[in-house]
C-alpha positions as CSV (number, residue, x, y, z in Angstrom):
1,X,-62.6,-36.5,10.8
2,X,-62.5,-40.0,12.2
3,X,-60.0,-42.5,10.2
4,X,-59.8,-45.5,9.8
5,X,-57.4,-48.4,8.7
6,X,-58.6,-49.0,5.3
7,X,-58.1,-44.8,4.4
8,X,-54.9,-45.3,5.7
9,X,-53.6,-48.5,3.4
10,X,-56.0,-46.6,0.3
11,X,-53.2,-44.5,-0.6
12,X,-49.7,-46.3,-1.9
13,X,-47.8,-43.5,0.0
14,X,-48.9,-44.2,2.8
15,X,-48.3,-48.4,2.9
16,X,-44.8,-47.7,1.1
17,X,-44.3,-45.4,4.4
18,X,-45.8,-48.6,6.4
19,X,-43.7,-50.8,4.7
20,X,-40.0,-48.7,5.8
21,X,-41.7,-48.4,9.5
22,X,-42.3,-52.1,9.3
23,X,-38.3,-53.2,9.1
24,X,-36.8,-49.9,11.6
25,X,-38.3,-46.9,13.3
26,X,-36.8,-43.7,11.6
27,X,-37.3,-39.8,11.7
28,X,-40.0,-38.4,9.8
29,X,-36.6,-36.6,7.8
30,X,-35.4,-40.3,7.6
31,X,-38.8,-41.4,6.1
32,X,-39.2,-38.6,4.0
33,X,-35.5,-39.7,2.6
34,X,-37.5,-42.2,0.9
35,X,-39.8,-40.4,-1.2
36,X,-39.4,-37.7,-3.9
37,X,-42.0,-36.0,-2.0
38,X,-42.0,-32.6,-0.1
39,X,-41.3,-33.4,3.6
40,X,-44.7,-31.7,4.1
41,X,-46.3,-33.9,1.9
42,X,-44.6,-37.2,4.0
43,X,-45.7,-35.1,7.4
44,X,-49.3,-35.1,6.2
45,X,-49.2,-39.0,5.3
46,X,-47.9,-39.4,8.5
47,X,-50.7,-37.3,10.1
48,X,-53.4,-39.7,8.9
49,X,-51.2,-42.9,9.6
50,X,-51.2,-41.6,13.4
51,X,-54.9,-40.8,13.4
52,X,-55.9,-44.0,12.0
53,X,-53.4,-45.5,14.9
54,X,-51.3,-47.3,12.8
55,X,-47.8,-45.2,13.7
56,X,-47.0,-43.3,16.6
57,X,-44.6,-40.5,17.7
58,X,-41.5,-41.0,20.4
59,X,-40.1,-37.5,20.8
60,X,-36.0,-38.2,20.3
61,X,-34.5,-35.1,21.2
62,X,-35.4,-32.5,18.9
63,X,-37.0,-35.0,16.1
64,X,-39.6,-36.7,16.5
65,X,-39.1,-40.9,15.9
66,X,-42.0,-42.4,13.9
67,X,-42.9,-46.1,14.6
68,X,-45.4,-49.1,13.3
69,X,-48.3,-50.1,15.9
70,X,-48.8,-53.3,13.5
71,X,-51.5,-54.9,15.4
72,X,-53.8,-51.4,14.1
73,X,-53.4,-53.7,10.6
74,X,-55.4,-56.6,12.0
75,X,-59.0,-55.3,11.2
76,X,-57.8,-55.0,7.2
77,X,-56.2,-58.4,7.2
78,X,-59.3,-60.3,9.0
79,X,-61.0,-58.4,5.8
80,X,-59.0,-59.0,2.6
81,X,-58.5,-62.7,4.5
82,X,-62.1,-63.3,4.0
83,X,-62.6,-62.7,0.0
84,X,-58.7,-64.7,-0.3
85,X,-60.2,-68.1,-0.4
86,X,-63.4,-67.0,-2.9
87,X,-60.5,-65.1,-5.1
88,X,-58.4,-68.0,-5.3
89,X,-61.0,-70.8,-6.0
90,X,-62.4,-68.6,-9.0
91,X,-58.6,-68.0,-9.9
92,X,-58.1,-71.8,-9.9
93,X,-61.5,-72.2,-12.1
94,X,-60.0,-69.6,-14.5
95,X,-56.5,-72.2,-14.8
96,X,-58.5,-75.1,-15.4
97,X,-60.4,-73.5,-18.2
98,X,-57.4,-71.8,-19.8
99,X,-55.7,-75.5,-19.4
100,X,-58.4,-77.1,-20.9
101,X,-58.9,-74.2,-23.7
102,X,-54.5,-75.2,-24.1
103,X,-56.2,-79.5,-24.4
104,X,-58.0,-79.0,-26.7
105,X,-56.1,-76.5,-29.0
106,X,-53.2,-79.0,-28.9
C-alpha cells in the first residue's frame, strides 16, 4: 500500500508522535512512553509514519532511534497554506457581521 503524507497527519496519534519527534529523537520505547497505548499500537503508527517518509530508523545499539524527516511535511503545508487565506477572509466576514449584529443590538 503506497502512503502518503496526508494519511499520515489524518490520525491525531500519529501528529502527537510527530510532534515529540519534532523537539528530540527518542526510542520507539521512549515514544511509546508518551501514549497510553500498547507499544504495538505506537510500532504500527510508526510503521506508516516511515512509509509515508516522514520518520526514519537509526539502529542505536539494540533499539532502534526514531527521527522527524520534516521536509516530508512540505507537500501538506503548500496544501492547508492554500485554503488559509480563503479561511481567514470568510472568518473576517463572519466578525464584521457579528460586530455589526453587536451595533445594532446596542
Amino acid at each position: 500500500m503506497r502512503r502518503d503524507v496526508f494519511q499520515a497527519i489524518s490520525d491525531p496519534v500519529r501528529r502527537d508522535i510527530i510532534e515529540i519527534l519534532s523537539k528530540e529523537s527518542l526510542t520507539v520505547n521512549e515514544v511509546a512512553e508518551h501514549f497510553d497505548v500498547s507499544r504495538p499500537a505506537i510500532s504500527k503508527h510508526l510503521k506508516i509514519l516511515h512509509e509515508c517518509g516522514i520518520v526514519s530508523f537509526h539502529k542505536k545499539g539494540r533499539e532502534r532511534l526514531c527521527y522527524i524527516r520534516p521536509k516530508q511535511l512540505i507537500p501538506a503545508f503548500m496544501w492547508i497554506d492554500r485554503y488559509r487565506e480563503l479561511w481567514e477572509s470568510k472568518i473576517d466576514s463572519f466578525e464584521k457581521y457579528v460586530n455589526n449584529l453587536n451595533d445594532k443590538n446596542q
